[in-house]
N, C-alpha and C positions, 0 to 999 in steps of 0.2 A: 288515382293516377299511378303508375309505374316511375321507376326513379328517374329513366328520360325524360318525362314529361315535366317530373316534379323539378327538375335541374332548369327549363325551358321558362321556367315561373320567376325563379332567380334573377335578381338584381348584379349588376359589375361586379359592387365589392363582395356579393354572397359568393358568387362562382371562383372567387380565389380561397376559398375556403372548403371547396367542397372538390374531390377527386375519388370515384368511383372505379377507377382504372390504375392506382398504384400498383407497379407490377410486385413487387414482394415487399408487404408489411412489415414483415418481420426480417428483415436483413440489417438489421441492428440500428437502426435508424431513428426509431418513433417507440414511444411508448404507446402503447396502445388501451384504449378504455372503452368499457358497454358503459352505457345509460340508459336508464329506462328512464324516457321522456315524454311530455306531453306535450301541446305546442300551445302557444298563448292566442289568444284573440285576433283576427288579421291574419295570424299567419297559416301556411301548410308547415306540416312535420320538417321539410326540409328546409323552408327558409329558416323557422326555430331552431333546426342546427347547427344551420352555416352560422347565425349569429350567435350559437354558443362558443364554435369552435375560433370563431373572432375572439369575440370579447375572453376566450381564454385564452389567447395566444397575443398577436401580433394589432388584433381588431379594435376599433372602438365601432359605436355608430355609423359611421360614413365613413365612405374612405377619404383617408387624408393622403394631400398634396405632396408629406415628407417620406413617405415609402419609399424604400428603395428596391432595387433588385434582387439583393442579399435579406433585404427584413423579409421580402416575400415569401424565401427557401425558408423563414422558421416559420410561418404558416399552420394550426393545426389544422385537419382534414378531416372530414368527412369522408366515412370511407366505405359504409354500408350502410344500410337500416332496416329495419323491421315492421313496415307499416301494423299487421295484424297483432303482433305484441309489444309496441310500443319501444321498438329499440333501436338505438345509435350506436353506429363505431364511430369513436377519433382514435384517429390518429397524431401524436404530439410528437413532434423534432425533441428530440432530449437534450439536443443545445439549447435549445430556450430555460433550461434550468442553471441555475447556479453551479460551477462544477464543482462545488468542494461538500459535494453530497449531502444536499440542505431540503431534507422532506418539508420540513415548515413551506419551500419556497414551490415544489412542487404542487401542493394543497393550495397553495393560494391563485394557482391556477386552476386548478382544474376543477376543484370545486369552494371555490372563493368568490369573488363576486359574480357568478353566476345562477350561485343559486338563488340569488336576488331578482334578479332580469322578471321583468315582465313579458317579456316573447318566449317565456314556458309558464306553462301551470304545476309541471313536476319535474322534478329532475334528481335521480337519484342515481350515482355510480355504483352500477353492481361489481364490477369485477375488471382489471387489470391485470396488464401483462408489462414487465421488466424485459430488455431485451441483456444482455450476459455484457455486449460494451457500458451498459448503465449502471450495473449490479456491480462491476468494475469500481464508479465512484466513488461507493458505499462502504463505511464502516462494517455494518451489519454486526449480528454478537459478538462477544470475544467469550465472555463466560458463561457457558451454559448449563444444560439443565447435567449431562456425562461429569463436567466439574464439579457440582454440589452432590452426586452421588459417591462419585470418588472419594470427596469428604467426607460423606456421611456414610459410608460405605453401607449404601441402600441400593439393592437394583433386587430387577424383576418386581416391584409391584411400585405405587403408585408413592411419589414422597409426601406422609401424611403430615398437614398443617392445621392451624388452626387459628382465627381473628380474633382476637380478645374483645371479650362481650362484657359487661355492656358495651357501646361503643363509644362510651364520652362520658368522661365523671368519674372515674375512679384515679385515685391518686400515684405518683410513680410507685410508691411501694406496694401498691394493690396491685399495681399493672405486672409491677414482676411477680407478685404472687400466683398470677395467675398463670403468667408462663411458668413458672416453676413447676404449678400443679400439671401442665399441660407433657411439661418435658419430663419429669416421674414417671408419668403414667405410658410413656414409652412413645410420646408424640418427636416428630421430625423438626419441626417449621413454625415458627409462629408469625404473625405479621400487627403490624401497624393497619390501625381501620383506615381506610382513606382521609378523616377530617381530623387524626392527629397532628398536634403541631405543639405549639412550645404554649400552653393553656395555666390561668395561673394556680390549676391547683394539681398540673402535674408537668411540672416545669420540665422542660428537653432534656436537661442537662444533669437531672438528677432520673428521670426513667432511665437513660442510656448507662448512667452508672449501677443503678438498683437491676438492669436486666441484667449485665454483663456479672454481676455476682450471683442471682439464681439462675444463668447460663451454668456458669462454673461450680455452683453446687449440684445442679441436676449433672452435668456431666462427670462429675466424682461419683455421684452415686450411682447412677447405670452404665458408666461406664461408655456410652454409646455419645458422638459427636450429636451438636443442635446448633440451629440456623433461628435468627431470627432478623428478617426486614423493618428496617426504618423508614418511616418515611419522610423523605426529606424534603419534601415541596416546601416551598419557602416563600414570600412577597418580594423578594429581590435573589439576585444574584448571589450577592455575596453572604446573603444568610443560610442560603442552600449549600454553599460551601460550606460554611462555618462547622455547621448542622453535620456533613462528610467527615470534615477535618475534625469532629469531634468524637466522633463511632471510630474513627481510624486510630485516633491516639488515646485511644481510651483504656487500650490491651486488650482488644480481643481480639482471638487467635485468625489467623486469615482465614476464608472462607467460611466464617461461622455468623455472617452478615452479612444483607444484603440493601441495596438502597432503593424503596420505594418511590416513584415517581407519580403523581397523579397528572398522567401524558396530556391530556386535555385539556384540562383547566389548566396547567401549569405553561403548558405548553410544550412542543415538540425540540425546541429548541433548549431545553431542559433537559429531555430527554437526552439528545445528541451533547451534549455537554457534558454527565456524566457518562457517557459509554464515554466519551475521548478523554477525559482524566482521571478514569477510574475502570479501565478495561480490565481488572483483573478481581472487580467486585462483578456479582448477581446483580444485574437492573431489571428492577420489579415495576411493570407497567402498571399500574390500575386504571381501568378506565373510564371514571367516574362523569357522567357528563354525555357519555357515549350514545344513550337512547335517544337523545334530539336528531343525532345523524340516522341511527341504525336500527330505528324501528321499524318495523315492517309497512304499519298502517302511515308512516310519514311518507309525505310525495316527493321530500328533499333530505339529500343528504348522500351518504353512502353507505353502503353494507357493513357489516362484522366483518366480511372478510377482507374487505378494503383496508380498514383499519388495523388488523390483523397483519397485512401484509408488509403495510408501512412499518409499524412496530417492529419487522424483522430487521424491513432496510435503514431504519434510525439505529439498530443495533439493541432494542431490548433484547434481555436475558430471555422474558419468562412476559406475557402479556393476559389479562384476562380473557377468556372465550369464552364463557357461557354455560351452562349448565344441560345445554341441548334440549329441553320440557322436561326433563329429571327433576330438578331443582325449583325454586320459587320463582327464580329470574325470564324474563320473555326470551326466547328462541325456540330451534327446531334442530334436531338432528340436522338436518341438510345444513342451516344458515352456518350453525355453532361444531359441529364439526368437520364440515368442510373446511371451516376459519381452522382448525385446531391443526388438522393435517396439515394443510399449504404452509404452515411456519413451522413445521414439526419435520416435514420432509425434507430429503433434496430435489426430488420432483413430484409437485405434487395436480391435482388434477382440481380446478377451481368452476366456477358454472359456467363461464364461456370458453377460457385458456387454462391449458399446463402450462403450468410456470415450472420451467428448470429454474432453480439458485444457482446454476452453476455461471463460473466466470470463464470458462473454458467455452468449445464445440461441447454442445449436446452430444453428438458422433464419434467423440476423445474415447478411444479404447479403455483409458482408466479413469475416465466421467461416468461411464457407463456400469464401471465397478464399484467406484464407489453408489452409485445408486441401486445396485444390488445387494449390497452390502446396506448399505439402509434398510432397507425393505426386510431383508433380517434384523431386525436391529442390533445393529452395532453400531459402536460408535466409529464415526470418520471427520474426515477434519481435520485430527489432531494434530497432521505433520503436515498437512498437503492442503491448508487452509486458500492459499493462492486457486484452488481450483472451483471453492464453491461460499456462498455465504453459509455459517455456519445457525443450527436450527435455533430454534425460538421457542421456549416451553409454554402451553398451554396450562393458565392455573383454572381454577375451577372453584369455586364459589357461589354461594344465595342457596340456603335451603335443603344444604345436604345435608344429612346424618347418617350410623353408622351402617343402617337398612340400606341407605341409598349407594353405596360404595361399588356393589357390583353390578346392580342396576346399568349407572353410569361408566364403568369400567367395560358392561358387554354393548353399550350402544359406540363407547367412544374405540372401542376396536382393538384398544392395549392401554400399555399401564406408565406413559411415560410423560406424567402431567402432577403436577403437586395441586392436590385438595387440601381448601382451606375452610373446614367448617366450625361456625361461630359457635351457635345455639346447637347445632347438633352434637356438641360435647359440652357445652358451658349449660346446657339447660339438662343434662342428665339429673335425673333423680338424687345421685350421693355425690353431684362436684362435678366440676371438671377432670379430676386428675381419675375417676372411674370413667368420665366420660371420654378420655384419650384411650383408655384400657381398652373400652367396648371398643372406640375404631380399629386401633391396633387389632381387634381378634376377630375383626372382621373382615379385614385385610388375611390374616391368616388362614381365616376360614376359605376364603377366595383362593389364596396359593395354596391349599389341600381340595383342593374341590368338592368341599362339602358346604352346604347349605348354612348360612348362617343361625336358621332354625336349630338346625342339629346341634351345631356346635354350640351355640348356650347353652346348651345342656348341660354342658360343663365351665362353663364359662357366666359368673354368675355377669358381670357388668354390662356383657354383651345382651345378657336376658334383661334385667333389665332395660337396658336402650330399647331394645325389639315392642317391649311391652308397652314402655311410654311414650317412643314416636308413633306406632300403631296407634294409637289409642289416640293420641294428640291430634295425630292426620284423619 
């Protein structure tokens, strides 16, 4: 059947959910969403719709008696679809959100109790569109990935990090040992594994102390600034502060920490709560948890890039994307760097919509500049933040080492994403702290453009690495 026929099928309450004839979607009005849907038992593709776009809006079951005129206009819509590849537009009134920029509340729409529903068999959100009055709401970053370069005064190649391996079991003064070795050997970034917490045999309160002293001896000896993310997920509130207020007063220098978030599990509202008391720290999404929504072979859920996008509009720093098939982790060039651009950009081009970030006209003579000026990479923003959300760093992790660097650096298109790899420097043959050397000189080898082959040549640590991930892989 054709979408007139399939409207002809519809019930009362489905036909106030469903409008094929919205004259402009995008005239700031609706948030807009694809789903790739499948329709449950009983019904056609459209009536599965209409009752999705109920049951995420204004809908239950049946319609009820208390409706009014006014609840009708928040309505989401039905606004296209795709019989042959399985696809839905809604359309979502963006007054139905909370207005004080609350993604938790947005998610609980639109893929909250939905994806439950028995009138689908699948349902998975590929990709969304922000309209510029929305993105208005929005916190979005404050510190980004241009601030911790400034710090670290690293630019043109990628900020080199690394996970402290093993990931569970070593004691606080192991745990800084390791960073120490990492930050010697000319490493950037270290981070907190995601199931770090306050453990009894490496208490919070004394790792945060023991790192901030081999911070400061690695940086007396090379002379060069270091970053290193905590993660502060917490079982309440107030311990998640604590855990802040404790890295904050600890004396370490600003910018030289950042606060990990496990956005997921922890939740979004976690997220948003360190961007809004601590805007002038790096927030480090991890998003552990992530493959129930965002795997490809699931029928529910939502894409990497979805999640990626959100990430922006809650205001992380810096969020994980994927390793593209480079790395050990499940993705694809398309899934994981597509994720990577749309938060990276100021306009960036997603699988159904270009999302501008901007809060301005797309058409603004100096919206238009500064997205040119993107597109070179420069940084923008800095003075004239009113005009657009500011970008969102792509980290990169699972299964890199120092081989894999430019691999990943000529799929992902450029170099403005921090790599964090575990084993591919903690498993080098003589240590970590050669195993930072090798990355470090393969990153070099990349900004001289010669061949990593070549350059061990001269380069004993890098020949090593080359030797024993070869050979491992």
């Amino acid at each position: 059947m054709n979408k007139n026929e399939l409207y002809e099928t519809l019930n009362e309450k489905q036909k106030a959910y469903v409008n094929f004839n919205i004259p402009n979607t995008k005239n700031g009005e609706y948030l807009l969403c694809v789903f790739r849907m499948k329709e449950g038992k009983g019904l056609n593709v459209l009536q599965a719709a209409a009752e999705i776009a109920a049951e995420s809006s204004t809908g239950t079951n049946f319609k009820v008696q208390t409706e009014t005129a006014f609840s009708r206009e928040m309505n989401a819509l039905v606004y296209d679809l795709d019989q042959e590849k399985e696809l839905v537009w809604i359309a979502y009134p963006w007054r139905l959100f909370d207005r004080v920029g609350n993604v938790q509340n947005i998610l609980t729409y639109i893929v909250g109790n939905v994806l439950g529903m028995k009138e689908v068999s699948a349902l998975k959100l590929l990709d969304l569109w922000f309209p510029p009055s929305m993105l208005e709401q929005f916190d979005g970053p404050s510190y980004t990935i241009d601030d911790m370069r400034k710090y670290l005064d690293v630019y043109n190649r990628p900020i080199l990090g690394t996970i402290v391996k093993p990931k569970m079991g070593l004691t606080s003064a192991e745990y800084a040992e390791v960073c120490y070795d990492f930050w010697v050997g000319g490493g950037d970034f270290v981070k907190n594994d995601e199931p770090q917490a306050d453990q009894d045999f490496c208490p919070y309160d004394k790792m945060v102390k023991h790192v901030k002293n081999a911070m400061e001896k690695a940086v007396k000896e090379t002379g060069k600034k270091k970053v290193h993310s905590f993660n502060v997920s917490a079982a309440d509130f107030d311990t998640m502060i604590k855990r802040c207020e404790m890295i904050e007063n600890a004396g370490f220098e600003k910018g030289s920490y950042a606060f990990l978030i496990d956005g997921i599990t922890a939740g979004w509202m976690a997220v948003q709560t360190l961007r809004r008391r601590y805007p002038d720290v790096f927030i480090h999404f991890h998003r552990a948890a992530h493959g129930a929504f965002t795997r490809p072979e699931n029928d529910f859920g939502f894409s990497v890039l979805v999640l990626s996008k959100f990430a922006r509009l809650a205001g992380a720093s810096g969020i994980h994307t994927g390793t593209a098939g480079v790395g050990k982790m499940d993705g694809t060039p398309k899934s994981d760097i597509t994720a990577a651009k749309n938060i990276l950009d100021l306009y960036g081009k997603g699988f159904f919509f270009d999302q501008s970030w901007g809060k301005i006209s797309e058409k603004d003579l100096d919206f238009i500049e500064n997205v040119e000026k993107d597109h070179a990479h420069k940084a923008i923003l800095d003075e004239d933040e009113w005009r657009g959300v500011k970008k969102c760093t792509p980290i990169v992790s699972g299964g890199l080492n120092p081989t894999l660097l430019k691999p990943f650096i000529d799929v992902m298109g450029g170099v403005d994403f921090i790599t964090t790899m575990g084993a591919g420097c903690h498993a080098h043959p003589n240590g970590t702290k050669e195993g930072a050397m090798a990355l470090v000189q393969a990153c070099e080898a990349y900004k001289k453009g010669i061949s990593i082959e070549e350059y061990a040549k001269t380069h004993k640590e890098l020949e090593v690495a080359i030797e024993f991930f070869t050979k491992k892989k």
